[in-house]
Backbone bond lengths (Angstrom), bond angles and torsions (degrees), N, CA, C in turn:
res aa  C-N    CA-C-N  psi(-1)  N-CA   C-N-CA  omega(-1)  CA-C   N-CA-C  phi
1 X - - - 1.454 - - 1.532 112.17 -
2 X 1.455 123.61 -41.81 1.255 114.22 169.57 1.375 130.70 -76.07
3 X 1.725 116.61 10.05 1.023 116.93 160.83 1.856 132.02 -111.06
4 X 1.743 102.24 5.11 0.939 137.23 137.72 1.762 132.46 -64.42
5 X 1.532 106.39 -58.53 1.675 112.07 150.52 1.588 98.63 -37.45
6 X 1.166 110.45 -80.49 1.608 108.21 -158.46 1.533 119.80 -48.93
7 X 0.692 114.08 -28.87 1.640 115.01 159.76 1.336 150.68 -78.28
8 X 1.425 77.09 -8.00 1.983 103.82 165.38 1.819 101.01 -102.61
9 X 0.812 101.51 -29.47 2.012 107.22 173.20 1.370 113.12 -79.60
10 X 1.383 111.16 -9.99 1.752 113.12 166.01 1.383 112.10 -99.04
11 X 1.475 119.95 -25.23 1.228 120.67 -170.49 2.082 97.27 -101.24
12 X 0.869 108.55 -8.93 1.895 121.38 -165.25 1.593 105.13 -144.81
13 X 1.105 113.38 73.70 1.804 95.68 176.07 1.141 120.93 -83.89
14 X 1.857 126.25 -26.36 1.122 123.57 170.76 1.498 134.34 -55.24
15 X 1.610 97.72 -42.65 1.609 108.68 159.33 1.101 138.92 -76.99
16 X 1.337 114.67 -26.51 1.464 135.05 179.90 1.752 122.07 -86.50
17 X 1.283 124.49 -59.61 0.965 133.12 177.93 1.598 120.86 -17.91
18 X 0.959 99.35 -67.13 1.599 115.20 172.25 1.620 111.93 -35.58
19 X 1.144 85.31 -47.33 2.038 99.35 -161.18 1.364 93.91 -62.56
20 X 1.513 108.62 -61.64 1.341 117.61 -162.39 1.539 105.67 -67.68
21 X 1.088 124.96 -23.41 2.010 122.61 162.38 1.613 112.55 -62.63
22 X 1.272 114.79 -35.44 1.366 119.09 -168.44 1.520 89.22 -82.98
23 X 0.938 113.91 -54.65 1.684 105.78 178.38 1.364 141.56 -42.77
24 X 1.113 90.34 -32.15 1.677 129.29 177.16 1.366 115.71 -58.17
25 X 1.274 108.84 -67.87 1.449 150.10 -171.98 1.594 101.85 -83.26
26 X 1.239 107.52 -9.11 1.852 98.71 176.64 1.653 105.18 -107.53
27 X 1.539 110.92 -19.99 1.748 132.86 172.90 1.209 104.20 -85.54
28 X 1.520 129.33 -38.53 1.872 119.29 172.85 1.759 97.31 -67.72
29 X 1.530 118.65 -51.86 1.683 111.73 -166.48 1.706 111.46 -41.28
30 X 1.530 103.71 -51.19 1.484 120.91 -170.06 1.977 105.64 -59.56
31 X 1.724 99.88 -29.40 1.637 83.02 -173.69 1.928 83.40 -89.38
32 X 0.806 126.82 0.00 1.739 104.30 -168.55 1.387 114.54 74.00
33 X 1.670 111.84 47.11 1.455 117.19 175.19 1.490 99.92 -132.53
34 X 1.553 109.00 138.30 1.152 126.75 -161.88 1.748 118.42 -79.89
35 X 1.372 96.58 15.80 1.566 103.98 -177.16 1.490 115.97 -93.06
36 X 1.527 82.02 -2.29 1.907 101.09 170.71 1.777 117.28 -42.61
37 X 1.433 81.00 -59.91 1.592 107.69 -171.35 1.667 102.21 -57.65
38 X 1.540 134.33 -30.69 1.708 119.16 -169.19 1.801 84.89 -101.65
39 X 1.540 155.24 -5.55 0.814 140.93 -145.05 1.884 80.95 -127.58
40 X 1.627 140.22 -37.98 1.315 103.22 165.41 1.386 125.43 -93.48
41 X 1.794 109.96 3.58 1.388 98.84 132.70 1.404 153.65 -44.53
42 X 0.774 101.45 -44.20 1.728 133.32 173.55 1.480 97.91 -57.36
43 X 0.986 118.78 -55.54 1.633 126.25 -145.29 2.131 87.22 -86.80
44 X 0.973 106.63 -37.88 1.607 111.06 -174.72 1.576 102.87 -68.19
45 X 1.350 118.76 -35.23 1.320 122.18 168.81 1.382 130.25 -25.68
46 X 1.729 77.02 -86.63 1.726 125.44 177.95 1.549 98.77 -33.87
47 X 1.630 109.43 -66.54 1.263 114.11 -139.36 1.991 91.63 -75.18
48 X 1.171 110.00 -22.41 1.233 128.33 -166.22 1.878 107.69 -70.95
49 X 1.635 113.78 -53.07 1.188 114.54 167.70 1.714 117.94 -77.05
50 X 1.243 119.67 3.74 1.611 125.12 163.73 1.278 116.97 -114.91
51 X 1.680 104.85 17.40 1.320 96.31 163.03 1.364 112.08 73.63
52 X 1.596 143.70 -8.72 1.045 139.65 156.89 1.868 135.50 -20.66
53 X 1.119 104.52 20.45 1.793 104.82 -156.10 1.285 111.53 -25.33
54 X 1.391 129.26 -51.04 1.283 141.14 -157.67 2.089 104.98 -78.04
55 X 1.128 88.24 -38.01 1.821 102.70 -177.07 1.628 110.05 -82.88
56 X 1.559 107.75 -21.46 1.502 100.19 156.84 1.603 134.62 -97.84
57 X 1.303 95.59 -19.51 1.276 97.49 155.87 1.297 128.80 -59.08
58 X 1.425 136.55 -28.11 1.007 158.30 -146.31 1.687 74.27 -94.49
59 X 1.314 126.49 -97.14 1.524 162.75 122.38 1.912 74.21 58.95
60 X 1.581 91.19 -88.69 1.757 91.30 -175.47 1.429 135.59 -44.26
61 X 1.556 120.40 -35.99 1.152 139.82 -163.16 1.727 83.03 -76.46
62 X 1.341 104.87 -77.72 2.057 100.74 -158.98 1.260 89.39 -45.35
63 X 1.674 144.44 -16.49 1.356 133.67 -170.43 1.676 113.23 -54.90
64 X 1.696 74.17 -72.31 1.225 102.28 160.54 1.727 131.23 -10.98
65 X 1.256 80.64 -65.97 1.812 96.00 -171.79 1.872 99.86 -84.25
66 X 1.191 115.83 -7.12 1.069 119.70 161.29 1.917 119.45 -66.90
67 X 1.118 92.05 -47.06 1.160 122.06 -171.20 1.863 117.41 -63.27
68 X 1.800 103.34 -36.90 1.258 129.47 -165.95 2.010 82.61 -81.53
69 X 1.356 108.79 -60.86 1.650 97.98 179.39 1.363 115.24 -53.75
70 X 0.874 115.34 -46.44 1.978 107.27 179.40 1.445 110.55 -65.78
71 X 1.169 119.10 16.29 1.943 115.85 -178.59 1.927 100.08 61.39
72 X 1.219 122.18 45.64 1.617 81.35 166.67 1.974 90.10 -141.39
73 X 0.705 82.69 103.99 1.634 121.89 -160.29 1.725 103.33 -63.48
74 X 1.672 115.38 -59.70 1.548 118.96 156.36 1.477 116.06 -39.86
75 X 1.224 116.82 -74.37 1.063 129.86 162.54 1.908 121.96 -4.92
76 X 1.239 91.66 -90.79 1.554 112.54 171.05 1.737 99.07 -48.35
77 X 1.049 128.00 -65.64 1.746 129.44 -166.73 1.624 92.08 -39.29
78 X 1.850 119.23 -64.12 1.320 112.51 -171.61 1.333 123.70 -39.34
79 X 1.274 110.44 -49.91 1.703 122.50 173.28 1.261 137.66 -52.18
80 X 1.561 96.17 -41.59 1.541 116.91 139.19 1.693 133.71 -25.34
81 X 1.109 90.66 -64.00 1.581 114.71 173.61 1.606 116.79 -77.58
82 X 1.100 110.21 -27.60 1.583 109.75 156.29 1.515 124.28 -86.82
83 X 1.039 117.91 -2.95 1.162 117.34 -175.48 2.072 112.53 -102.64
84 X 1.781 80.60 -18.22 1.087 100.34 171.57 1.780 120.92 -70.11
85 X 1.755 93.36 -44.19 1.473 119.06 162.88 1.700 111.49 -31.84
86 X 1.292 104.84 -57.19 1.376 114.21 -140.42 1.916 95.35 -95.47
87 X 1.466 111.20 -6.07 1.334 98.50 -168.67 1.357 93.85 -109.15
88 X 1.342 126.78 -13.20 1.286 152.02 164.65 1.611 112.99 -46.58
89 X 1.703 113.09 -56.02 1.334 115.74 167.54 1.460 105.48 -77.92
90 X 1.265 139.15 -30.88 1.453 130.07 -163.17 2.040 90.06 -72.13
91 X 1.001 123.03 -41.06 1.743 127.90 171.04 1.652 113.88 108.64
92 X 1.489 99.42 22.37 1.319 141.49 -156.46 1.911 104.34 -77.49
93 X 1.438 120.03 22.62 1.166 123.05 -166.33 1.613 122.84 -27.53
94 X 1.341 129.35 -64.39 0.809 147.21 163.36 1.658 110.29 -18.22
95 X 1.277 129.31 -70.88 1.278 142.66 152.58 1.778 108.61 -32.28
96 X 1.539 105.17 -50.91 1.631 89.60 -164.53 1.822 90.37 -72.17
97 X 1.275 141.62 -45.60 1.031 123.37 160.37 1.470 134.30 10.79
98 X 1.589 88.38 -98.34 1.982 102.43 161.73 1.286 115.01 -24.10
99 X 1.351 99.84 -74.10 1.706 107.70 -177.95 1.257 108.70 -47.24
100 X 1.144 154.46 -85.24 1.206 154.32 143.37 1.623 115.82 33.89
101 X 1.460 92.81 -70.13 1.433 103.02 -174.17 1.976 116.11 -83.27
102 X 1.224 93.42 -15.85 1.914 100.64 171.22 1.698 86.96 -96.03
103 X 1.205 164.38 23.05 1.383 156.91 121.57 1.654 101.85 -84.61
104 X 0.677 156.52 16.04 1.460 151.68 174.90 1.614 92.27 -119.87
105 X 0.977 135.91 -61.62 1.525 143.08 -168.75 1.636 92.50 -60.14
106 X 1.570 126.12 -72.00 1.203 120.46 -176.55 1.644 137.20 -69.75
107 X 1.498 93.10 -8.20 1.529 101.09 -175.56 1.318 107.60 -65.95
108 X 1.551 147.96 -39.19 1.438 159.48 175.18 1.523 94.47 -57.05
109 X 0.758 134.53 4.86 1.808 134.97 -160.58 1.442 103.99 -123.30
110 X 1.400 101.04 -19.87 1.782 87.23 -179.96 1.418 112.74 -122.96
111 X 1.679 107.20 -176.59 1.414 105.73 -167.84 0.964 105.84 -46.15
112 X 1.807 131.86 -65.53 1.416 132.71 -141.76 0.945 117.68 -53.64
113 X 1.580 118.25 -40.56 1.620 125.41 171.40 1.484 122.51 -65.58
114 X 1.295 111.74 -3.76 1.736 108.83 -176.88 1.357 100.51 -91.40
């Protein structure tokens, strides 16, 4: 599939790009390679300068939970909360929900709250 993505992101970069970073970055997490971390960057970007609200939110959350496996707990909460942002403008309630409730569970977990 990501070599399918990639060929719609050469022929479509405005629409595609994004996908194919999140994709990327969800296939480095699964092998345990750290290129995770610049590829759902990437993808938060992308989706971010095309206006994607709904596809970066998305973008942040798997970050997120990216973020929750590598121990960095601040980190992940922020993403959380942006992802919360972003599903918030899409009007996407249901979603801000979730989010909501994985920031309530993790917020006691990080510095700010100690």
């Amino acid at each position: 599939s990501i070599t399918l993505m990639s060929k719609w992101a050469k022929s479509c970069t405005w629409n595609f790009a994004n996908k194919l970073s999140l994709l990327q970055a969800e296939y480095f997490f699964l092998k345990n390679d750290e290129r995770a971390y610049a590829c759902y960057e990437a993808s938060i970007s992308q989706a971010r300068e095309h206006r994607f609200n709904h596809e970066e939110g998305l973008a942040h959350e798997k970050f997120a939970n990216y973020l929750l496996f590598i121990n960095k707990h601040d980190e992940a909460l922020q993403h959380f909360k942006d992802a919360k942002m972003c599903y918030s403008v899409w009007h996407a309630h249901v979603l801000v929900q979730r989010v909501e409730k994985a920031i309530e569970v993790l917020s006691p977990l990080c510095s700010d709250s100690r």
